[in-house]
C-alpha positions in Angstrom: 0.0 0.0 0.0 2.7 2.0 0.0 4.2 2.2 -3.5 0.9 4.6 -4.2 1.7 6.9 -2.2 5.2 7.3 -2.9 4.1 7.4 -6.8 1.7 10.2 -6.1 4.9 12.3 -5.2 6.6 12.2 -8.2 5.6 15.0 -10.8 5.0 13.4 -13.6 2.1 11.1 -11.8 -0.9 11.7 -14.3 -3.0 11.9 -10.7 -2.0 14.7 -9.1 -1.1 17.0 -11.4 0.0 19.6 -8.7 2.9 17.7 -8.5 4.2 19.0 -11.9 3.4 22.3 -10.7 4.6 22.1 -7.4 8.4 21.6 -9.4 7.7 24.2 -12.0 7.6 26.9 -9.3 9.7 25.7 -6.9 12.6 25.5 -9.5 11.2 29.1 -10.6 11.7 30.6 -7.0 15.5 29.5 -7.2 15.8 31.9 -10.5 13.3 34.4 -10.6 12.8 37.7 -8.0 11.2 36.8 -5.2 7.6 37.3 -5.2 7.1 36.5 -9.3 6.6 32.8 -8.2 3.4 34.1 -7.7 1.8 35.5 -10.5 3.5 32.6 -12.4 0.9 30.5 -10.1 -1.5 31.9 -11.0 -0.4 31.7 -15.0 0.1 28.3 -14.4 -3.1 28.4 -13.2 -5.0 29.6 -15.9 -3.7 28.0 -18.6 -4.2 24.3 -16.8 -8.3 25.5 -15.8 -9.7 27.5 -19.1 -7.0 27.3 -21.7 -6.5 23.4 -21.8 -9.9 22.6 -20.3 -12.0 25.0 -20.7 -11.6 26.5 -24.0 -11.6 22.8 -25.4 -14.3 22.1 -23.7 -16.3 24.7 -25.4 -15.5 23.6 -29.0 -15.3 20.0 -29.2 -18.4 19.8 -26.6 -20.1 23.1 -26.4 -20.0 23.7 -30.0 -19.5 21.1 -32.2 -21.4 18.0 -29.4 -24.0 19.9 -28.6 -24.5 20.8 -32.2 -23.9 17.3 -33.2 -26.3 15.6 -30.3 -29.2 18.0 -31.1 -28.9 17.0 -35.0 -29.3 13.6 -34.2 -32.2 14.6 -31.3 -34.0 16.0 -34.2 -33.3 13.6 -36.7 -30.6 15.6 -38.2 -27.2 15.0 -39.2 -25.4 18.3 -37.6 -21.9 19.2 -39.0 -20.5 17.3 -41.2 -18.8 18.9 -44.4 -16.1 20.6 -42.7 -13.2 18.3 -41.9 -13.8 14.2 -40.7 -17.1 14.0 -39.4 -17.8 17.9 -39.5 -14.9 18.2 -36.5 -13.4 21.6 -37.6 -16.7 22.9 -37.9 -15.9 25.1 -34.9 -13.0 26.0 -36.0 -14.4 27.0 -39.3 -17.1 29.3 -37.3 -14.3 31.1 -35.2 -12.5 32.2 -38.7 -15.6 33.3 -40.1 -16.3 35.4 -36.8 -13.0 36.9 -36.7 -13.4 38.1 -40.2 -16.6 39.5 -40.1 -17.4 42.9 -39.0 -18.4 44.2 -35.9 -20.8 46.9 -36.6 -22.0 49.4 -33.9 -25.0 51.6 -34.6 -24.5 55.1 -34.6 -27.4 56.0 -31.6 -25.2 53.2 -29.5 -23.3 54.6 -26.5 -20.2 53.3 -28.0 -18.1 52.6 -24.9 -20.2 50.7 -22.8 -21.3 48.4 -25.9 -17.3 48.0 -26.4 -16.8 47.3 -22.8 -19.9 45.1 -22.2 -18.5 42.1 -23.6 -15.1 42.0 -22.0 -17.3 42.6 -18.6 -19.1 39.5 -19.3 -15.9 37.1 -20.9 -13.8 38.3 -17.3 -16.2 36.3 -14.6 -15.8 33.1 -16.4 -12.0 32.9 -15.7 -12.6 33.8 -12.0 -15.1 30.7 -11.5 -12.7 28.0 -12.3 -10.1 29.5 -9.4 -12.3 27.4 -6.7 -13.3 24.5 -8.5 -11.5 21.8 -7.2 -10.3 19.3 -9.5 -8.0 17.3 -7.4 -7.0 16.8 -3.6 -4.4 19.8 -4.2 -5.7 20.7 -7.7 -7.7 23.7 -6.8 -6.4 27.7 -7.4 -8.1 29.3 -5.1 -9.0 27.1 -1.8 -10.8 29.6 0.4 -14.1 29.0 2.5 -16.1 31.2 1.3 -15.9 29.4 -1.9 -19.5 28.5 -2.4 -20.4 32.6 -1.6 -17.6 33.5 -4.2 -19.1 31.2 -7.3 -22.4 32.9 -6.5 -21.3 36.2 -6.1 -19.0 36.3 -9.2 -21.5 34.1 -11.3 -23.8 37.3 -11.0 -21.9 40.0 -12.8 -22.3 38.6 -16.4 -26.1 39.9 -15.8 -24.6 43.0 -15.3 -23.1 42.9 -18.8 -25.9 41.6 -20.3 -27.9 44.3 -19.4 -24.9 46.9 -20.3 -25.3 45.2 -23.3 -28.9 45.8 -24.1 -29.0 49.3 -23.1 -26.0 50.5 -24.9 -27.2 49.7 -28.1 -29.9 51.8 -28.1 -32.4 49.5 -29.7 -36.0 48.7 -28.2 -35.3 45.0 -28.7 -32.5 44.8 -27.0 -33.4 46.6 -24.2 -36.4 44.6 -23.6 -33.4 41.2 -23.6 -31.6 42.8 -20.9 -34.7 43.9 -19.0 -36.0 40.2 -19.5 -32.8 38.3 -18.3 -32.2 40.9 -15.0 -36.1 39.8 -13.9 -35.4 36.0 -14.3 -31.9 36.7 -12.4 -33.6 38.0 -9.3 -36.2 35.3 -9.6 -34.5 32.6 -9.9 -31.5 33.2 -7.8 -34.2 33.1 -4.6 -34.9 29.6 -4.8 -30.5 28.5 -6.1 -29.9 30.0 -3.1 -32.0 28.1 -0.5 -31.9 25.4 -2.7 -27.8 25.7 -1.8 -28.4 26.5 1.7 -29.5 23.0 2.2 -26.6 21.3 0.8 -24.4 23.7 3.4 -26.6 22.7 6.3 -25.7 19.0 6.0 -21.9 19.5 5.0 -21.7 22.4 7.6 -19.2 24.3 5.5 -19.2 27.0 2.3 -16.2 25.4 1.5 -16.5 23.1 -2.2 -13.3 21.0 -1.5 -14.5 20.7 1.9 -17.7 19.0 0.4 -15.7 17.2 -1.9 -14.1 15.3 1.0 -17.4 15.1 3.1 -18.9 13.0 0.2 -15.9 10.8 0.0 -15.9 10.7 4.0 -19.6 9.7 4.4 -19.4 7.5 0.8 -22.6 9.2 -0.2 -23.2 12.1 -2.6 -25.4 14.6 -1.9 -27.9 14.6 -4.8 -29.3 11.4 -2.9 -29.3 13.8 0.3 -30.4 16.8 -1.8 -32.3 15.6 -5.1 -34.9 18.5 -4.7 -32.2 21.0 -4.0 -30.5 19.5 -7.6 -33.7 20.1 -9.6 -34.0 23.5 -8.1 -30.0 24.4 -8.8 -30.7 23.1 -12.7 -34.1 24.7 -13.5 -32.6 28.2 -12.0 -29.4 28.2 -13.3 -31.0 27.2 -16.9 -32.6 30.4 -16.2 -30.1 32.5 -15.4 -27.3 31.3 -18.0 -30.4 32.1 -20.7 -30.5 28.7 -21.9 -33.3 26.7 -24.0 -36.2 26.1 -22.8 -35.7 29.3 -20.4 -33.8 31.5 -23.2 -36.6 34.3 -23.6 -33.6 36.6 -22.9 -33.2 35.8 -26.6 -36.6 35.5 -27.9 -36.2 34.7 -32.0 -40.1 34.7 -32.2 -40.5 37.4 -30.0 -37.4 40.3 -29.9 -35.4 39.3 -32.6 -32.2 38.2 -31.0 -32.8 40.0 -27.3 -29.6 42.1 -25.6 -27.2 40.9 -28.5 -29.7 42.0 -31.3 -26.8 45.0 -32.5 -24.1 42.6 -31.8 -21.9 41.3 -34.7 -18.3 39.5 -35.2 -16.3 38.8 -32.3 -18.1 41.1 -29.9 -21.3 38.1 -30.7 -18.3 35.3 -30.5 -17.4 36.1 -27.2 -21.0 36.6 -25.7 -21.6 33.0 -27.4 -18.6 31.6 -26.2 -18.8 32.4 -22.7 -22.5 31.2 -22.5 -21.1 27.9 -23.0 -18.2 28.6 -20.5 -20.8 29.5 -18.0 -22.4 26.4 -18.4 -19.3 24.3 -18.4 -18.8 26.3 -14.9 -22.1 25.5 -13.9 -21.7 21.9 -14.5 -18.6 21.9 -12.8 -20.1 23.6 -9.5 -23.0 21.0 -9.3 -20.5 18.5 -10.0 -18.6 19.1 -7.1 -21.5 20.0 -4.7 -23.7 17.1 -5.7 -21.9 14.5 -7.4 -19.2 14.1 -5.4 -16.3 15.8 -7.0 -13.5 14.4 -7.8 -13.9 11.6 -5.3 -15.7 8.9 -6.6 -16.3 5.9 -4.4 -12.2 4.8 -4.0 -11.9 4.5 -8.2 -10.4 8.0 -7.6 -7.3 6.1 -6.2 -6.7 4.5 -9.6 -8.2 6.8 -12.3 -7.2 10.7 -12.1 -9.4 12.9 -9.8 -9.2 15.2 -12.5 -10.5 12.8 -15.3 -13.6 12.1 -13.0 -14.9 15.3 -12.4 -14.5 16.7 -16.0 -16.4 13.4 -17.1 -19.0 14.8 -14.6 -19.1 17.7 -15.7 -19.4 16.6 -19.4 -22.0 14.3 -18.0 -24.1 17.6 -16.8 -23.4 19.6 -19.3 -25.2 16.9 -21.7 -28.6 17.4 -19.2 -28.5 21.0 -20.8 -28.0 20.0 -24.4 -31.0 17.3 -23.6 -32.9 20.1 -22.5 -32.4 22.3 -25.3 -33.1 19.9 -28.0 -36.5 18.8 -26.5 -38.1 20.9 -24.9 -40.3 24.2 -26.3 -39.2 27.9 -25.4 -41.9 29.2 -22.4 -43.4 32.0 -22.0 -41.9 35.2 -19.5 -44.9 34.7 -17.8 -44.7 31.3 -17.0 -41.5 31.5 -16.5 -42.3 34.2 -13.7 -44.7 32.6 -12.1 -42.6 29.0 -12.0 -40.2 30.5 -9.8 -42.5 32.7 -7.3 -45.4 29.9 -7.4 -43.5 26.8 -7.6 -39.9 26.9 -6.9 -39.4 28.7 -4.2 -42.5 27.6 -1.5 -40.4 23.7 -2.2 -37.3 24.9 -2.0 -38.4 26.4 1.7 -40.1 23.1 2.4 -37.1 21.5 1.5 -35.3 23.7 3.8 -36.8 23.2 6.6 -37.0 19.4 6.4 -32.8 19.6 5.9 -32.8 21.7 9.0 -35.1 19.2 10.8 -32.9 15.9 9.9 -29.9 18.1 10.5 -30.6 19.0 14.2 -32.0 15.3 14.7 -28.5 13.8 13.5 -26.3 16.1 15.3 -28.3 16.7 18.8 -29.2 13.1 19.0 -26.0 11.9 18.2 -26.8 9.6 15.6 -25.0 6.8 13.6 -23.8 7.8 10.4 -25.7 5.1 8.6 -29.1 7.5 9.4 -27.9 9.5 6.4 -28.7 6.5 4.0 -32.1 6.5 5.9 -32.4 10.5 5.3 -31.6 9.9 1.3 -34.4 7.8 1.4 -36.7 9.7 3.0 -35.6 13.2 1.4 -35.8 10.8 -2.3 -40.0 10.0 -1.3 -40.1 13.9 0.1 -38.8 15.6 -2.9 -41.8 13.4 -5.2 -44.6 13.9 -3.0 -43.8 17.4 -2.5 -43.5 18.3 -6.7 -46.8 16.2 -6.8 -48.8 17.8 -4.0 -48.0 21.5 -5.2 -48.6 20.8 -8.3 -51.5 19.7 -7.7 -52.8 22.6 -4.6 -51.7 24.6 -8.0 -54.4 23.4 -9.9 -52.2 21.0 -12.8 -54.2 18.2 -13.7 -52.6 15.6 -16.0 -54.1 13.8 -19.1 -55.7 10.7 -18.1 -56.4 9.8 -21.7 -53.1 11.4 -23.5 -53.8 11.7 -27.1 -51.7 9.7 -29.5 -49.6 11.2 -32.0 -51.1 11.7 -35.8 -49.3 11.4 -38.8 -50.6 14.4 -41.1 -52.8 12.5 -43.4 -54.8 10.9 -40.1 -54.8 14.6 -38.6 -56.6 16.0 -42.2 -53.7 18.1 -43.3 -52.4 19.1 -46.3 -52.0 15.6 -48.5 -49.8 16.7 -51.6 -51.9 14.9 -54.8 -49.4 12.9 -57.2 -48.6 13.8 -60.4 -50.3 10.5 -61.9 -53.9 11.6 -60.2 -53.2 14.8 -61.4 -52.9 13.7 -65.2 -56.5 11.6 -64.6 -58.6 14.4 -63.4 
């Protein structure tokens, strides 16, 4: 048992990659001033977190996956002309968007519709600093950390609606109006919807839940399910995606806040929607799935290989979203979070604080968690299905099957042959 641990020191172990940079900057600190050793941390930093995962990430799956999976969702074939299988697709689109212009109309307050995309590409670096990917792979291990991905995770709203308002179009105003309401709406229930997964780990701190998973051998979706729904269904909301994106209405306001947007200024807005949701995915796969722990495989596979395949996992719950399901309305949108989400999300508050107090005061045997997952699993069902129902939805009892055009009395195009008899 010994020869792993005395692997794990050496830096080229594919498992800890810290290791690696634990020599880079201690062989650094013998050359450079002292002090530089640590901005070249936090280089190092960066380009391990967004520029070889991240950015990746966003065009193998963000762009060309999700583009690919949707195709086939919709019984389409996605890209496929531009390299093997339609793989430099993405590439292909970033060359087109570098060349293009990037107009700016001439009623726009020119400065703030320059600055608004930088504002909103800048957060997206910052989340990354306290994910965790490893036992020592983390940036930034503070905390707070849980209160720093929600705090910075709201200033892309901010340039959203900078966005809108600088381009002095109706349109776009009404996008940045639309996505600042479903922020405040939706970020109610997140939050008490994360409050209960702090109540039972007893800490803000992500690695800190990371190892209270891999302590207790239990993740907390099976503690939390309810809270999970809630996190997904807000923070769909709040990244603007489909079937929540009425930020960016087509049908309804043209293309929403990025309506005057063209060229790169669109790229980076476009871009950095998928690296929110990549940071999103990351977040609730560290808070609910366990990190990069992973039942003791993380002993033999990297911790950093698991939670990205976790993440990637996620992620593809947002593409499966977005390919299936209709755009709603603002209103019910609205009302969902006010009516619906957050009277659960304090029900399911209260019941953590209630199983919380029982295990700690009364001193119970860790094995009363598996009994809580159990009960909170039953909770979260009945409590979707009674206020649903106090709400007034009533299902179909008798669902009506789907028609083929011809059974439904559509249009039946006549062939040519019938045509030539009449």
């Amino acid at each position: 048992m010994a020869l792993p641990t005395l692997v794990t020191e050496h830096w080229y172990d594919l498992r800890d990659l810290s290791n690696l940079s634990r020599e880079i900057l201690e062989g650094a600190d013998k050359i450079l001033p002292h002090g530089i050793v640590y901005v070249l941390a936090a280089l190092i930093g960066f380009v391990a977190s967004f520029l070889i995962f991240v950015l990746p990430s966003q065009l193998i799956v963000g762009v060309y996956g999700e583009r690919k999976l949707i195709g086939r969702m919709q019984s389409r074939y996605g890209p496929n002309r531009v390299g093997p299988f339609g793989l430099l697709q993405p590439i292909a689109d970033a060359i087109k968007l570098m060349q293009k212009e990037a107009l700016t109309p001439k009623g726009a307050d020119r400065a703030v519709m320059y600055l608004a995309p930088i504002i909103f590409v800048a957060p997206a670096v910052l989340l990354f600093a306290v994910i965790p990917f490893g036992p020592k792979m983390i940036l930034a291990d503070i905390n707070p950390a849980l209160l720093y991905f929600l705090a910075v995770s709201s200033l892309p709203v901010l340039a959203a609606f900078m966005a809108g308002w600088s381009a002095n179009n109706k349109y776009s105003l009404f996008g940045a109006m639309r996505i600042v309401a479903m922020s405040i709406s939706y970020e109610v229930p997140l939050v008490l919807a994360l409050l209960g997964v702090v109540l039972f780990t007893g800490t803000t701190s992500l690695q800190e839940m990371v190892l209270w998973q891999k302590h207790f051998d239990i993740w907390i979706v099976f503690l939390q399910p309810l809270a999970l729904a809630i996190y997904f269904i807000a923070v769909s909301a709040e990244l603007n995606r489909t079937p929540t994106d009425i930020a960016e209405a087509e049908s309804e306001i043209v293309a929403g806040y990025l309506t005057e947007y063209s060229g790169m200024k669109w790229g980076l807005f476009y871009g950095m929607d998928i690296g929110y949701a990549l940071a999103a995915s990351a977040f609730a796969a560290t808070v609910f799935l366990g990190g990069w722990s992973m039942f003791g495989l993380d002993k033999w596979v990297p911790p950093w290989m698991i939670i990205i395949g976790k993440t990637h996992l996620f992620y593809f719950v947002f593409i499966w979203t977005r390919g299936t399901l209709p755009r709603l309305r603002i209103d019910q949108l609205m009302a969902f979070a006010w009516k619906f989400m957050l009277p659960v999300a304090l029900l399911n508050l209260v019941l953590v604080a209630t199983e919380r107090m029982l295990w700690v005061e009364q001193e119970l045997d860790d094995s009363y968690l598996y009994i809580f997952a159990v009960v909170n699993i039953w909770a979260a069902l009945g409590a979707i299905w009674a206020w649903s129902r106090f709400l007034g939805y009533r299902p179909e009892r008798n669902p009506v099957r789907a028609r083929l055009v011809n059974e439904a009395g559509g249009y039946v195009p006549v062939p040519e042959a019938a045509k030539g008899g009449k």
